[in-house]
MDAnalysis code that builds the backbone (N, CA, C; Angstrom):
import MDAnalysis as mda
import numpy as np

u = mda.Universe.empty(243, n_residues=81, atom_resindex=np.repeat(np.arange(81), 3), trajectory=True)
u.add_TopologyAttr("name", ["N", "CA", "C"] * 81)
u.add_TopologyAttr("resid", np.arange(1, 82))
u.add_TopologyAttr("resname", ["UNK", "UNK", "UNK", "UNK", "UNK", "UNK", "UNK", "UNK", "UNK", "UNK", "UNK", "UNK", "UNK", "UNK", "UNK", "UNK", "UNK", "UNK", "UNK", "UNK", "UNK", "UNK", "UNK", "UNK", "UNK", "UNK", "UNK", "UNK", "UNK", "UNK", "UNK", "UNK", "UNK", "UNK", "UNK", "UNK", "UNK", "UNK", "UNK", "UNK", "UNK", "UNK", "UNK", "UNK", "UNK", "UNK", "UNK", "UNK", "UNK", "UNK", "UNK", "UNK", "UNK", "UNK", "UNK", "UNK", "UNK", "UNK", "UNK", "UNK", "UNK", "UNK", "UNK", "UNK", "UNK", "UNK", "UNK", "UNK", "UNK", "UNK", "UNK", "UNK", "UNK", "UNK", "UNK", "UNK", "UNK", "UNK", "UNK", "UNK", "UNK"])
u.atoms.positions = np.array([
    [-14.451, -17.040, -2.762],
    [-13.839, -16.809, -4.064],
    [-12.325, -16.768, -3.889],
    [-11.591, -17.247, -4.347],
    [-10.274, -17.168, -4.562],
    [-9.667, -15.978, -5.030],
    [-8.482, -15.434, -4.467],
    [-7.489, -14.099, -4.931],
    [-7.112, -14.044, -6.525],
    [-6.818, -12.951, -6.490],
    [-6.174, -12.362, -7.582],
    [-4.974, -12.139, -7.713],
    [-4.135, -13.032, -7.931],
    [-2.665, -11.882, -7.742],
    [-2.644, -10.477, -9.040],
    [-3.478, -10.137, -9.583],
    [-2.795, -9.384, -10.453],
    [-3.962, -8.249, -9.700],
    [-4.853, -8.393, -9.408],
    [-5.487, -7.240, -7.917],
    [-4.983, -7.373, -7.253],
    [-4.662, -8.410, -6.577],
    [-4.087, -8.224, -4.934],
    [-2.584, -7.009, -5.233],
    [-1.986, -7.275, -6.051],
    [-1.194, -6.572, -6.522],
    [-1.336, -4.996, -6.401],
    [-2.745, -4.608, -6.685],
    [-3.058, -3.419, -6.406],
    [-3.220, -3.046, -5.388],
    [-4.046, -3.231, -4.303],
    [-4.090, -3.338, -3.130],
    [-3.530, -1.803, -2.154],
    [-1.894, -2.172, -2.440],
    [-1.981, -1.041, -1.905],
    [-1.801, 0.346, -2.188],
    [-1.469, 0.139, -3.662],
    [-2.062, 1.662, -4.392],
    [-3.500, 1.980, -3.867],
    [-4.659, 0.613, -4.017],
    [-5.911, 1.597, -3.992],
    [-5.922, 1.787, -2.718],
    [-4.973, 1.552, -1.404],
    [-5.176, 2.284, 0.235],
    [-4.518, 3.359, -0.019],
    [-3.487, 3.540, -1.072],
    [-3.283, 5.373, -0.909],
    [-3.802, 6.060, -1.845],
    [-4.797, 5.419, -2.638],
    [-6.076, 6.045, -3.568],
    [-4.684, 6.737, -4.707],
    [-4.063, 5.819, -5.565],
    [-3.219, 5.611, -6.090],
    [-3.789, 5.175, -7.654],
    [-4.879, 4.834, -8.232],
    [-5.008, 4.021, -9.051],
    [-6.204, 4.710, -9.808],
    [-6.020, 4.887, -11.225],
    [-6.781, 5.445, -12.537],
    [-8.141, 4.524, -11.999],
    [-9.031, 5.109, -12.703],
    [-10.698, 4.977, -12.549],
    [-11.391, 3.556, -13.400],
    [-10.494, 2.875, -14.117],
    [-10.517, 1.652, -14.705],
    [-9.594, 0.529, -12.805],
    [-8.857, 0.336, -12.700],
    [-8.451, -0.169, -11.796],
    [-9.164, -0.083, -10.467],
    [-9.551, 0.777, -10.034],
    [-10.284, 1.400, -9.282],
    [-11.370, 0.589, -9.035],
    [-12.102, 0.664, -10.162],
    [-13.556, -0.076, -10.475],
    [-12.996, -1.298, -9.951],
    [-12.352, -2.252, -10.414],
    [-12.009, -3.238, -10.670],
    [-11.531, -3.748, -9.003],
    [-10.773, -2.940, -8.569],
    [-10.245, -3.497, -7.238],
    [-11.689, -3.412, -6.506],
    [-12.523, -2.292, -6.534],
    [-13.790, -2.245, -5.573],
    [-14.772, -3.576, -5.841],
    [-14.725, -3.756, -7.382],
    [-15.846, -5.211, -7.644],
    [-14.916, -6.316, -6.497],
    [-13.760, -6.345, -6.814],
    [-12.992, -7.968, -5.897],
    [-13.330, -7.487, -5.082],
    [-13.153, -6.379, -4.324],
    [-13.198, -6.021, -2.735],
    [-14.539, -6.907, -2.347],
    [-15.588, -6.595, -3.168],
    [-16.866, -7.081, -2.662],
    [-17.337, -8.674, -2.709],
    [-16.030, -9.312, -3.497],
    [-16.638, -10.643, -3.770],
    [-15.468, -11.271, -3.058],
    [-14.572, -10.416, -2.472],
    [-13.441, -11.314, -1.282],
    [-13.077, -10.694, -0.179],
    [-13.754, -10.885, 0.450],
    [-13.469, -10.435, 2.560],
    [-12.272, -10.810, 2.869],
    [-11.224, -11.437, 2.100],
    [-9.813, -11.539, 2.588],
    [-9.288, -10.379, 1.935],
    [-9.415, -9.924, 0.647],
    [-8.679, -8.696, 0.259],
    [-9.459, -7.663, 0.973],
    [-10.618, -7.618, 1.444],
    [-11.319, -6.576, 2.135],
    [-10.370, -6.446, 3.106],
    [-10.418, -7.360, 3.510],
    [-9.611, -7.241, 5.067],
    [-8.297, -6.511, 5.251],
    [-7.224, -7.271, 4.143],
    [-5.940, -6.613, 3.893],
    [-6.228, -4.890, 3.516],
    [-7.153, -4.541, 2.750],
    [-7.256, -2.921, 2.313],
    [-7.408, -2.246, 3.694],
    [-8.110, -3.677, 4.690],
    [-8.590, -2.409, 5.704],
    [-7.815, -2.084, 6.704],
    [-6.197, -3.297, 6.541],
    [-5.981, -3.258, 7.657],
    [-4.652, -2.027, 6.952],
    [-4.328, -2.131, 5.473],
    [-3.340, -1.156, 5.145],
    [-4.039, 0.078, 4.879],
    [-5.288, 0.518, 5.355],
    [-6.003, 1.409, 5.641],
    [-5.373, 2.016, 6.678],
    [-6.031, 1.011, 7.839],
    [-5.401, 1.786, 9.220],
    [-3.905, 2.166, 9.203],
    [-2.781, 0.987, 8.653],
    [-1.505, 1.490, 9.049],
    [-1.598, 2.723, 8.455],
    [-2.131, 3.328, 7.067],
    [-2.070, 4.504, 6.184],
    [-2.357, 5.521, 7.235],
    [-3.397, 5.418, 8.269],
    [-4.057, 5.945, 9.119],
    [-2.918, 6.771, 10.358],
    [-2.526, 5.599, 10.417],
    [-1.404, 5.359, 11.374],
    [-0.231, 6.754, 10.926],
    [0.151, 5.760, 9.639],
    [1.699, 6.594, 9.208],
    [1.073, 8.288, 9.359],
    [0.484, 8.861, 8.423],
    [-0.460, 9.852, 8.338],
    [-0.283, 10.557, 9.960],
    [-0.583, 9.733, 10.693],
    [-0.694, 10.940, 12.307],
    [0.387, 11.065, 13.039],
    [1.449, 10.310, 12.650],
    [2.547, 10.092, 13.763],
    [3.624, 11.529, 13.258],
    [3.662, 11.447, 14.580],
    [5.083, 12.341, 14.500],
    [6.063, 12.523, 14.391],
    [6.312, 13.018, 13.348],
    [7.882, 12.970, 12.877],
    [9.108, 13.878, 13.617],
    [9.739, 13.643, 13.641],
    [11.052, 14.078, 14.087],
    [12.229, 14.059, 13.110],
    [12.509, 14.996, 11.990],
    [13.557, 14.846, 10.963],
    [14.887, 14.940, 11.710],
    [15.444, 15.178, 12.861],
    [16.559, 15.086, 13.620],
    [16.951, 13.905, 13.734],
    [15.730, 13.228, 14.025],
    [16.048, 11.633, 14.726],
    [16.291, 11.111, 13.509],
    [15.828, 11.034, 12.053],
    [15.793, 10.044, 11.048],
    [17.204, 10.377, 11.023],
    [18.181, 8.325, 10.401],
    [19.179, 8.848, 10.166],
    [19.152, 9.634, 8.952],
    [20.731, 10.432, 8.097],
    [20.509, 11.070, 7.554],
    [20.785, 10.306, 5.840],
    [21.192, 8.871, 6.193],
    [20.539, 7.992, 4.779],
    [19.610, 7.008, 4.473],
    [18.679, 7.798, 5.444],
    [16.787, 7.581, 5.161],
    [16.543, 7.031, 3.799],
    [16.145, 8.177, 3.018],
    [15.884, 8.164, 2.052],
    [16.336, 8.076, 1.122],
    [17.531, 7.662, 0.932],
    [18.841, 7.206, -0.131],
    [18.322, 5.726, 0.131],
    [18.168, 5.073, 1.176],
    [18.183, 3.527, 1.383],
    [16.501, 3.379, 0.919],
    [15.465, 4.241, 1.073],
    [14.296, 3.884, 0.398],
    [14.192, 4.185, -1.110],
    [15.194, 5.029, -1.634],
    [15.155, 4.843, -2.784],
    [15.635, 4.646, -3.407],
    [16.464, 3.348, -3.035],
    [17.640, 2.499, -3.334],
    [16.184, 1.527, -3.855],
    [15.906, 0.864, -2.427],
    [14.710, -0.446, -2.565],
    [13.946, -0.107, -3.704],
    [12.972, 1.221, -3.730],
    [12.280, 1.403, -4.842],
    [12.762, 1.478, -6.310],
    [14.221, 1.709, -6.484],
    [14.797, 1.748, -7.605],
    [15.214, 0.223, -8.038],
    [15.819, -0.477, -6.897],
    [15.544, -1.858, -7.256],
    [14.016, -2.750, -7.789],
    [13.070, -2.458, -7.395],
    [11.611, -2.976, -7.468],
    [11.338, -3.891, -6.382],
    [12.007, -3.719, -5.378],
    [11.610, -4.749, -4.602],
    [10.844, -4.010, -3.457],
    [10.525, -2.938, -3.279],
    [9.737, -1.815, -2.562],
    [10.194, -1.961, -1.417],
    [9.570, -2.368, -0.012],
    [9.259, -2.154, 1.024],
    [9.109, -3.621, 1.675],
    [8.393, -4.052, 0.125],
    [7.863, -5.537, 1.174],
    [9.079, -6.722, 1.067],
    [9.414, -7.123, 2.472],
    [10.133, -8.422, 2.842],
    [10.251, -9.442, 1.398],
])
């Protein structure tokens, strides 16, 4: 079956369980009828997995971290390249 961009879109709201119970539904039906978006949930699963256990060190971050991430997010261009 061919993608969705307007699911795939969701994607990674529903790996940080981000998304109302209408969307929800909706990303789980594609999940099941496309093993390529399966795949992507599972693999921004693990990084979620990932970020989640690592250890932080607030010394080490520089200290305009989070001015520069929420610069990107205020632009709309998030995170992704």
């Amino acid at each position: 079956m061919s993608r969705s961009p307007e699911l795939d879109a969701l994607l990674g709201a529903y790996a940080l369980d981000a998304l109302d119970a209408a969307e929800r539904a909706a990303v789980d039906a594609y999940l099941e009828r496309v093993p390529a978006a399966r795949a992507e949930v599972d693999e921004l699963l693990e990084a979620t997995a990932l970020l989640a256990s690592a250890r932080v060190d607030p010394e080490r971050a520089p200290p305009s971290l989070w001015s520069r991430i929420a610069e990107q997010v205020e632009r709309g261009s998030g995170l992704r390249p």
